[in-house]
C-alpha positions in Angstrom: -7.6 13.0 37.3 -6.4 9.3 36.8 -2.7 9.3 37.3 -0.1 8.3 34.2 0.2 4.7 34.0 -3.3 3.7 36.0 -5.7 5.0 33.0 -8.0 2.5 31.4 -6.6 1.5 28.5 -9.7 0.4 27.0 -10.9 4.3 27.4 -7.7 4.9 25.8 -8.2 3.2 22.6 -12.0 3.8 22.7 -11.2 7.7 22.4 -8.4 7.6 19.7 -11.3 5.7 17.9 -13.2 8.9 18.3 -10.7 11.0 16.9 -9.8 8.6 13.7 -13.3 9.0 12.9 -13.0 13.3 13.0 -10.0 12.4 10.9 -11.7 10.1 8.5 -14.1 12.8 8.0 -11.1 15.3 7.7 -9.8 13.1 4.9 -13.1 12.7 3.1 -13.3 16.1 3.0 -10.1 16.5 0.7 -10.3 13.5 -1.0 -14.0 14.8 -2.0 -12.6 17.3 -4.7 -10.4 14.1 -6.3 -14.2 12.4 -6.7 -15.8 15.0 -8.6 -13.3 16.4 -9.9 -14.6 14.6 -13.3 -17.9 15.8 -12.7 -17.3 19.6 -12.2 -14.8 19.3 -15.1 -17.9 18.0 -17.4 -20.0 20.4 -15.6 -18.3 23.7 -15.3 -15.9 22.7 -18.1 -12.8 23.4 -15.9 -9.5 22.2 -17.4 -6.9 20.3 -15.2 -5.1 23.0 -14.4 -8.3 24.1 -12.5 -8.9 21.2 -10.5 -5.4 21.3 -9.6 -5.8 25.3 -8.6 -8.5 24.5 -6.7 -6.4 21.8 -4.5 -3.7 24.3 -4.2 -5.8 27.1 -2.8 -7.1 24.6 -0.1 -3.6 23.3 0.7 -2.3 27.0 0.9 -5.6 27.5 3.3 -4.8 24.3 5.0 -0.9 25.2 5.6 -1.9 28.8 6.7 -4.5 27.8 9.5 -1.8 25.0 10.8 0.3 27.7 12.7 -2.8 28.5 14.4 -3.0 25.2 16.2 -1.1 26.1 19.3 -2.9 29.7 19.3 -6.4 27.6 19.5 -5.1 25.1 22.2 -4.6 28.0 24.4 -7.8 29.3 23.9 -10.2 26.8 24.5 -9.8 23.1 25.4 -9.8 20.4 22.8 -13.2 19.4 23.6 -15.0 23.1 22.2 -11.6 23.2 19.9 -12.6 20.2 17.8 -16.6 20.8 18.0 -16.3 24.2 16.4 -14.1 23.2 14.0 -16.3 20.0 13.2 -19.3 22.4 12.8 -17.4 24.5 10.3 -16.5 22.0 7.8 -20.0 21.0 7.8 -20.9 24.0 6.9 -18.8 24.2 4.5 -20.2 21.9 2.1 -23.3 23.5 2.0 -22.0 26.5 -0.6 -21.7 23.7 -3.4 -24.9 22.1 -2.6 -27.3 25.4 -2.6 -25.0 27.6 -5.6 -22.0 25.5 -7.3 -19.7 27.0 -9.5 -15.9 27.2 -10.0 -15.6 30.8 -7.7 -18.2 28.8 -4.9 -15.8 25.9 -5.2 -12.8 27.9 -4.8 -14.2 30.0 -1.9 -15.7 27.3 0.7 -12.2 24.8 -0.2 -10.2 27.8 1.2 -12.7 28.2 3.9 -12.6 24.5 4.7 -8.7 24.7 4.0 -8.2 27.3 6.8 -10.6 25.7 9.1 -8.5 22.2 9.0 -5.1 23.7 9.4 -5.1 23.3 13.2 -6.9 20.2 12.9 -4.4 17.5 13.2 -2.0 19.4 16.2 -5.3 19.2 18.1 -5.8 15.9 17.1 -2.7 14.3 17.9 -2.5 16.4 21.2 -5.5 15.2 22.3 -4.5 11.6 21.3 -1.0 11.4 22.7 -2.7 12.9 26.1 -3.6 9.2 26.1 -0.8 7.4 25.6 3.3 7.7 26.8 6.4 9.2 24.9 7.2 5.7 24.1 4.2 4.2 22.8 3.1 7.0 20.9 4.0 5.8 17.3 1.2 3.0 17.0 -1.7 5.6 18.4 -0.2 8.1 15.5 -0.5 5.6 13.1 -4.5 5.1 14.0 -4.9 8.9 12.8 -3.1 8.4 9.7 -5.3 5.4 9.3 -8.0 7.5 8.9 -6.4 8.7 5.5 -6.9 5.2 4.1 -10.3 4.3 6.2 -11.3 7.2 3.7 -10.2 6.1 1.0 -11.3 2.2 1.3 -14.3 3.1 2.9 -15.6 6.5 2.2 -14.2 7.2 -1.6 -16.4 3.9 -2.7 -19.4 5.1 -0.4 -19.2 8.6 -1.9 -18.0 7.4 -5.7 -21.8 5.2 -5.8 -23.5 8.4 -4.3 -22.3 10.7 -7.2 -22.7 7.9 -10.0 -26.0 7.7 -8.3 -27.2 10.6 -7.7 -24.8 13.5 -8.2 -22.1 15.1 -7.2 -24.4 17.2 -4.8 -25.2 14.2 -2.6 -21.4 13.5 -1.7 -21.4 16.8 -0.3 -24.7 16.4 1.6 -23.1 12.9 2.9 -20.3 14.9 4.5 -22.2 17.9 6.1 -24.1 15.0 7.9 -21.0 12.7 8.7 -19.5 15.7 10.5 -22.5 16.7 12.6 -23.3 13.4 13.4 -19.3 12.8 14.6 -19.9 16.2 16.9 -22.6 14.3 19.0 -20.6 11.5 19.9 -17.6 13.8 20.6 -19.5 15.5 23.0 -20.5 12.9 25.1 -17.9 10.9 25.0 -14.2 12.9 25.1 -12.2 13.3 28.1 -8.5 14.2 28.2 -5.8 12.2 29.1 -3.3 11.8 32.5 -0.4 12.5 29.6 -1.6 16.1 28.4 -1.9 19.4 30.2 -6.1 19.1 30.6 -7.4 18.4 33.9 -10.4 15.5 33.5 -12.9 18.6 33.5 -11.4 19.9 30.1 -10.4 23.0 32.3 -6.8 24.2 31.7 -4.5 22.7 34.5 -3.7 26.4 36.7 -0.4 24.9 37.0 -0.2 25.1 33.5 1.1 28.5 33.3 4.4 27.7 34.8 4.7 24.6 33.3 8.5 24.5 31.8 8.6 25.5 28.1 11.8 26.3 25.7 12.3 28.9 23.3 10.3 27.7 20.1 13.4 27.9 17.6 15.4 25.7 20.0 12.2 23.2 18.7 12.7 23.9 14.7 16.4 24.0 14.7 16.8 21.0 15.7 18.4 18.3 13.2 15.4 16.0 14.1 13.1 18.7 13.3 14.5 19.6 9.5 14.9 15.8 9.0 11.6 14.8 9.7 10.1 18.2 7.7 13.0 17.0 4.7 11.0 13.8 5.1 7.3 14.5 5.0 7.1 17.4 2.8 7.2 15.3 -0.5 5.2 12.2 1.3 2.5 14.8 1.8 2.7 16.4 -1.8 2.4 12.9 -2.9 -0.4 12.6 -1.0 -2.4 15.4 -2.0 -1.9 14.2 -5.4 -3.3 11.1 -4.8 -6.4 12.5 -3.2 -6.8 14.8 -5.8 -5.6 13.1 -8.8 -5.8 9.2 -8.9 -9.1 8.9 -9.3 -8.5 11.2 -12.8 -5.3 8.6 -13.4 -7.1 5.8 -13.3 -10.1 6.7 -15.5 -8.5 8.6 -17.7 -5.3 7.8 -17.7 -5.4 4.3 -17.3 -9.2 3.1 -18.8 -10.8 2.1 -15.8 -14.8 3.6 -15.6 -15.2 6.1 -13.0 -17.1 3.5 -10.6 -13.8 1.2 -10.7 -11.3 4.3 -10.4 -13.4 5.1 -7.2 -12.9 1.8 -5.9 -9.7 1.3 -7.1 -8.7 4.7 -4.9 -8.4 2.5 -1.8 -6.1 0.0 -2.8 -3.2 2.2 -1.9 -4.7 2.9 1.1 -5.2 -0.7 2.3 -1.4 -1.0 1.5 -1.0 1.9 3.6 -2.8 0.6 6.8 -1.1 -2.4 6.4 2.4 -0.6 6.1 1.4 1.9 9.1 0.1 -0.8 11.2 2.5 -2.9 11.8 5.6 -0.4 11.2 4.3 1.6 14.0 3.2 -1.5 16.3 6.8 -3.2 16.0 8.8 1.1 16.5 6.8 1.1 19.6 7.7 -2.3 20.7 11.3 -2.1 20.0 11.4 1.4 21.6 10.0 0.1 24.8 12.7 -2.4 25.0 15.3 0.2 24.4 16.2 0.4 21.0 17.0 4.3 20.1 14.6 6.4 18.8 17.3 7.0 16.1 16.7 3.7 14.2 12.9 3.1 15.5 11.7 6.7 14.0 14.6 7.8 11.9 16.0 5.4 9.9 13.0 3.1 9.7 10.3 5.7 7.9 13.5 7.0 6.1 13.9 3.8 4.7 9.8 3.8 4.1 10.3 7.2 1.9 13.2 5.7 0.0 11.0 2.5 -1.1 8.3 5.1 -1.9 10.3 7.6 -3.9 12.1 4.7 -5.9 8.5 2.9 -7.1 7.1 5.9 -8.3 10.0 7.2 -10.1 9.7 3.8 -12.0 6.3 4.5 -13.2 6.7 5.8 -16.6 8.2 2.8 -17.2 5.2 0.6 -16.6 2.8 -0.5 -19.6 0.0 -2.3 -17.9 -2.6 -0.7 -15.9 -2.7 -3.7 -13.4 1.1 -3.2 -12.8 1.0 1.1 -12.5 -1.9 0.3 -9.7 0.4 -2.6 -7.6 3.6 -0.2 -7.9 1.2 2.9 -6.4 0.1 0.5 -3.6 3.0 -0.8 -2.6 5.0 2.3 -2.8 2.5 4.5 -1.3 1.5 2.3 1.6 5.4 2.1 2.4 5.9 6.1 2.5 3.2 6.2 4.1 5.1 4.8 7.8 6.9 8.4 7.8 3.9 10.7 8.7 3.1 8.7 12.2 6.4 7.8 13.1 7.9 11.5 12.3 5.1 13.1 14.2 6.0 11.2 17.1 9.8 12.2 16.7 8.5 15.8 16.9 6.3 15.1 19.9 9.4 13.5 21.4 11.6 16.3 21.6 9.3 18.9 22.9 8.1 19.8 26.5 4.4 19.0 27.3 2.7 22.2 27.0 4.5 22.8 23.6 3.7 19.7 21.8 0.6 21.4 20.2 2.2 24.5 19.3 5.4 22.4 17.4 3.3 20.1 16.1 1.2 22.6 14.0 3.8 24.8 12.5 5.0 21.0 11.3 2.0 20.0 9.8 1.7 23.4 9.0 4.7 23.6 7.1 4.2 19.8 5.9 1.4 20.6 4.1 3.0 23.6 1.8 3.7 20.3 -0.5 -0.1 20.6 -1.4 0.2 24.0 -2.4 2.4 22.7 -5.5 2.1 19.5 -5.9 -1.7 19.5 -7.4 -1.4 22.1 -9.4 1.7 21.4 -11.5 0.4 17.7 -11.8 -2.6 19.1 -13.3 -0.6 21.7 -15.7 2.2 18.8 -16.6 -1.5 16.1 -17.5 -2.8 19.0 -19.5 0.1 20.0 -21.1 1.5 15.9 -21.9 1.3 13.5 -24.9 -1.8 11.8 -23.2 -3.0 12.1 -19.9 -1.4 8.6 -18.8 1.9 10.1 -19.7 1.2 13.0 -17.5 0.0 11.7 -14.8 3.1 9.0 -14.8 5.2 12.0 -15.1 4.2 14.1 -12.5 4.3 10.8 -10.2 7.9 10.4 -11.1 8.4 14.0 -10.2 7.4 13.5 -6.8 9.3 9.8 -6.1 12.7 11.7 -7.2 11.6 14.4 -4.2 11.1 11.8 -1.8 14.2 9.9 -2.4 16.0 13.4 -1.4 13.9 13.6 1.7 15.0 10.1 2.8 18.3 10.5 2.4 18.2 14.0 4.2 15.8 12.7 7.3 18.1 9.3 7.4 21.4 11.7 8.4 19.6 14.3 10.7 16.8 12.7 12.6 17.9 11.4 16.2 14.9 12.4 18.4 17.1 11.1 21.5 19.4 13.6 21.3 17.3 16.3 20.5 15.5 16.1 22.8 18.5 16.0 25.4 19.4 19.6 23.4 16.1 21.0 23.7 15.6 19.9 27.6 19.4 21.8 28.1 17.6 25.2 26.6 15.0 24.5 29.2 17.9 23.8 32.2 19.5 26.6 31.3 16.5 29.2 31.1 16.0 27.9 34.8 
């Protein structure tokens, strides 16, 4: 096994390449019921509120399979991990495809829910196995990437397939993507000198008494209920966006559906922007020895607070042009707290425990879903007109964040957490 700090970096970045694109595919996959969401509405003649239970019964899925994550990493290593899951979402579009209706629909989004729960622990594990504590932000901000790749790249690809050809054909596109991305897994993955996998993918026998900490000594720390204070509503906002904009813009604000799919990745490109350089300049800093307090607290906090204050300003907003600049740029600002809080996380935990703490925070991250969808869609069904809604609900949400911000800015201070944490692990020795 290559030791820390002689790996090829070129490997390095090659692999986390492989791993945005399972990602991408991840975020296709829930972004898919935002697309259609139209189409089964005309088809099945669902109401809103529906949809929105239909996004909520995934993200309650999605939340529940989370915990999960450190439970699979001990089972099997990353490389069988990821293929089975990969296999399993492909699968999972083929319900819709062969039988669609509302309880199909329901059923394999629950399936698919549970199944990409301990997704992105894995993912980041096996990432961060690449790269060192301090130059983990930029790596984390590839993955989250892959939300917007899917959205600038895959939400237009998909949109033209169900103008096209139907709604059937998006799902088809996916069940292919996702076999197609377990090929090049398999020949290509191998874990990092920074992760507990020897080269072979065979658990490390020194693994077993590897130093580990109790796991509340993890969650009750400040940093950990500061950064959860902090991504809670940026996810909720999130899974509205992949479930709703597309609806907002067509609906809401006049755009055809072709236009509101393309439209859907203009937020994203301010996103990758935002996440890009945010996380480039953290790690940066960090390596010349600016705390991990300002570089991953008080920055994304600041990101959140931006984000919370433009969409609570929506309502506000009469042109269509203006409502999609404010989304963009508020969005793509929040969306610098996901990567740079789940480096935070990874920061105060021992090596063999980064998987395990890193899913019940995703985990619990993503019980935002669970509401956030479905009380946008009853607050657009139950509004003046659906543009009202939809601004509503948005402004909902930016009030939330604002309160995370302000909550992650006082608590998170991953450098002395992590001192704490490594004292429970002292004194258990």
């Amino acid at each position: 096994m290559t030791p820390p700090g002689q790996e090829s970096r070129k490997r390095a970045w090659g692999l986390t390449t492989v791993l945005v694109a399972l990602y991408t595919v991840n975020y296709s996959d829930k972004l898919l019921l935002g697309l259609v969401a139209q189409p089964l509405k005309d088809e099945f003649g669902l109401t809103s509120a529906e949809i929105g239970l239909t996004a909520s019964v995934f993200f309650l899925a999605f939340s529940f399979g989370g915990f999960f994550a450190g439970m699979v990493n001990r089972w099997a290593a990353v490389k069988w991990s990821l293929t089975a899951l990969a296999i399993i979402w492909a699968a999972c579009m083929a319900p819709m495809v062969i039988a669609g209706s509302f309880l199909v629909l329901l059923v394999s989004r629950f399936l698919l829910g549970l199944t990409e729960g301990p997704s992105g622990a894995l993912i980041h594990t096996a990432v961060y196995s690449w790269h060192p504590m301090e130059k983990r932000s930029l790596p984390g901000a590839f993955i989250a990437s892959a939300s917007s790749l899917a959205k600038i790249a895959m939400a237009p690809a998909l949109t033209f397939l169900i103008v096209q050809f139907g709604w059937h054909s998006a799902f088809i596109a996916l069940m292919v993507l996702g076999l197609a991305w377990c090929g090049l897994w398999l020949l290509t993955w191998r874990p990092g000198p920074y992760g507990e996998m020897r080269a072979s993918g065979i658990k490390d026998p020194n693994a077993a008494t590897s130093p580990t900490v109790p796991w509340m000594s993890i969650f009750r720390t400040r940093t950990f209920v500061g950064a959860l204070a902090a991504v809670l509503p940026m996810y909720a906002l999130l899974t509205v966006i992949l479930t709703w904009l597309p609806s907002y813009f067509e609906t809401g604000l006049g755009f055809t559906r072709l236009q509101a799919g393309s439209l859907f990745g203009v937020p994203s490109i301010a996103a990758l922007i935002a996440m890009l350089s945010c996380t480039y300049l953290s790690d940066k800093f960090m390596g010349r020895g600016v705390s991990s307090r300002i570089m991953r607290g008080i920055v994304p906090s600041v990101g959140l607070l931006v984000c919370g204050l433009s969409m609570a300003a929506l309502p506000y907003l009469n042109s269509p042009i203006l409502v999609v600049a404010l989304v963009s740029f508020g969005y793509g600002v929040g969306c610098i707290t996901g990567p740079i809080m789940n480096a935070a996380i990874s920061q105060i935990c021992p090596k063999k425990q980064v998987a395990g703490a890193l899913g019940t925070f995703l985990a619990l991250m993503a019980m935002g879903g669970i509401v956030a969808p479905p009380l946008t869609g009853f607050i657009v069904d139950h509004a003046a007109t659906p543009a009202a809604g939809y601004a509503q609900s948005f402004q909902i949400f930016g009030i939330v964040a604002i309160a995370g911000a302000i909550t992650a800015m006082i608590l998170v201070n991953p450098g002395r957490d992590s001192n704490k944490v490594m004292g429970h692990l002292v004194a258990a020795h």
